[in-house]
C-alpha positions, 0 to 999 in steps of 0.5 A: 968757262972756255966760252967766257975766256974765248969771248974776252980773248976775242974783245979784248983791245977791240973795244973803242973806249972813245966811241964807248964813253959812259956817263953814271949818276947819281950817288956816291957814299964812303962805305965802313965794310964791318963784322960783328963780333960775337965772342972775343977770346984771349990770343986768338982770333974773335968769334965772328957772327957768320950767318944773317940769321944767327945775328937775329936770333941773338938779337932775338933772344935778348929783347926787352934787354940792352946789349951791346956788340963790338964792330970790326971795320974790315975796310973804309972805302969808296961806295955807292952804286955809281961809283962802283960800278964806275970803277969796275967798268974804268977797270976794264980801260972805259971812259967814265963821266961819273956825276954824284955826290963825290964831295962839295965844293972838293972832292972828298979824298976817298974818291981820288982811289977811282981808277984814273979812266974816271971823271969826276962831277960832283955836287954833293957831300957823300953819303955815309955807309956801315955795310955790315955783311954776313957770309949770306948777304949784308945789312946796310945802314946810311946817313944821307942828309946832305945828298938827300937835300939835292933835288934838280934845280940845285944839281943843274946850278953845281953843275950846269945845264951846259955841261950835263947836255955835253955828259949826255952827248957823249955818251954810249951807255947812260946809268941810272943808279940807286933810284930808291935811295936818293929821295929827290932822284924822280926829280933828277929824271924828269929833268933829265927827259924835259931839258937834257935830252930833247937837246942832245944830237944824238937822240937815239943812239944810247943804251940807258942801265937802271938799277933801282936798289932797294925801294922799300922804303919809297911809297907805292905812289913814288914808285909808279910815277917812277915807272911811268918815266921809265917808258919816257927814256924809251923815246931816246934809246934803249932801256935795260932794267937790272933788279935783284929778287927783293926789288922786282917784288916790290916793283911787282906789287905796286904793278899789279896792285897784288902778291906775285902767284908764285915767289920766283924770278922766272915768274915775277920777271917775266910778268913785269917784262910783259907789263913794262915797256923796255927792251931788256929786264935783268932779274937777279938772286945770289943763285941764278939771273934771268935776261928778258927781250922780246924774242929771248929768255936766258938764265945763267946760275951765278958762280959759288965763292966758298971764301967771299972777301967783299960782298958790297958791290957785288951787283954793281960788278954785276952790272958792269959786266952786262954792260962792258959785254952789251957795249961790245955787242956781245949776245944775251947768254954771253953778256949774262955769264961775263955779268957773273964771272965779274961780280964773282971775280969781285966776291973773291978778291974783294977789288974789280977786275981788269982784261988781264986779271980776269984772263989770268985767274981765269985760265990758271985756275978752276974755282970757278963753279956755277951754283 
């Protein structure tokens, strides 16, 4: 830990948020974070579901029957992987062009609550989420009709060829978010590689972050074609990949046509770092993440929150914290552990942190254990 606070003490105020500006598309949701109550008593608190599988074995229990559960929506709020993420890097005083489904033709209010770093480029009505968590993970449930109905064409006439050129342009770091989710977002980056790109000056000089979320529910067909635009980025930039245990085995499968030899990130990670051409592959679970280049393998275990106040997000904090680390030029096992005190800083307070927020929790306290 007295590395990841020498490191942030050594960048802080050394990072040019004018140089270092971010472009991140494409989705954006308003998320109901909510609990599941399982027994309610008179003056006191409800019994709350607390593990995944306790859920399923209620649930279980009383097939063939109906039943009904009341919900606790803890908290209404901004979501989606661009969003968040976008808020989370913001935090930390980046200039973020951020191009998503935000509210059409007026941004829906729940956005205005992105940090003022944050410029917004909507088309699109957002999402809706019921991320319903657990103390092991969360079950996420969505409406998307009107974001699903965005494909290329209608996203460059909301926004305009010109201005999706100057956002690229300007950009350091360029994210590709929730490919799995948003139905046309193929589309989105073949547009992207055929008429944005080819005419941005600066045509080498870029880092492009792609998190795929979850692709279950993509077709193996839909997947390798996505993976085939994958290595097209490569002509203008460098590729990092962020995948979290469930994602890579999807991937994994629809690579090499077969079930993983063995059910872990050091090996499903390593043989897809092999079959795709990218510079860096992240491979992550709640436990540990392993980083891939061509000539390093780092693995750093994740930090343990006993008390965790907001799960949702977490990866995209995750995320930011790669970033913010990669786009200070900081090494691999570095970039790696300043990933996981982010996203753990954002388990435990439930809000993203900033320079001084973390610096100051960091150095007043030792809760901060890896697993």
């Amino acid at each position: 830990m007295k590395q990841i606070i020498q490191q942030l003490k050594k960048n802080k105020g050394q990072l040019n948020i004018l140089q270092n500006q971010v472009t991140l598309g494409f989705d954006g949701f308003i998320d109901s974070i909510i609990r599941l109550i399982k027994e309610n008593n008179d003056n006191k608190s409800p019994l709350l579901f607390q593990e995944m599988e306790e859920f399923s074995d209620y649930v279980r229990e009383r097939a063939g029957k109906n039943f009904s559960l009341e919900m606790h929506a803890t908290v209404v709020k901004l979501g989606g992987n661009m969003p968040i993420m976008a808020n989370a890097l913001a935090s930390f005083g980046l200039k973020i062009n951020c191009i998503g489904a935000l509210g059409f033709p007026v941004i829906d209010p729940v956005f205005t609550n992105l940090n003022h770093h944050c410029k917004l480029h909507s088309f699109a009505a957002p999402g809706l989420t019921q991320a319903i968590e657990f103390k092991d993970g969360k079950m996420i449930l969505c409406q998307m009709e009107e974001l699903n109905a965005v494909d290329w064409p209608l996203l460059k006439k909301r926004l305009s060829l010109h201005v999706l050129i100057e956002l690229m342009e300007s950009a350091t770091l360029f994210g590709m978010l929730n490919w799995g989710e948003l139905i046309n977002s193929t589309g989105i980056w073949s547009g992207i590689l055929q008429e944005v790109l080819p005419l941005c000056t600066n045509k080498n000089n870029r880092v492009f972050f792609v998190d795929l979320a979850d692709c279950t529910k993509r077709t193996t067909e839909e997947i390798y074609e996505m993976l085939l635009l994958l290595k097209e980025f490569n002509k203008f930039g460098e590729l990092t990949l962020g995948l979290n245990h469930n994602e890579a085995l999807c991937i994994y499968k629809v690579l090499f046509n077969k079930q993983p030899e063995e059910d872990t990130i050091d090996f499903i990670g390593a043989s897809l770092f092999e079959g795709l051409s990218i510079n860096t592959l992240l491979v992550h679970n709640r436990k540990e993440a392993i980083a891939f280049r061509a000539d390093e393998q780092v693995r750093e275990n994740s930090f343990f929150v006993a008390e965790p106040k907001l799960l949702t997000g977490a990866g995209d904090n995750f995320n930011a914290g790669f970033c913010l680390a990669q786009l200070m030029q900081m090494n691999l096992p570095d970039s790696l552990l300043l990933a996981h005190v982010v996203s753990a800083y954002y388990i435990k307070n439930g809000i993203s942190a900033s320079w001084d927020t973390l610096l100051e929790e960091l150095e007043k306290t030792d809760s901060y254990h890896q697993k």
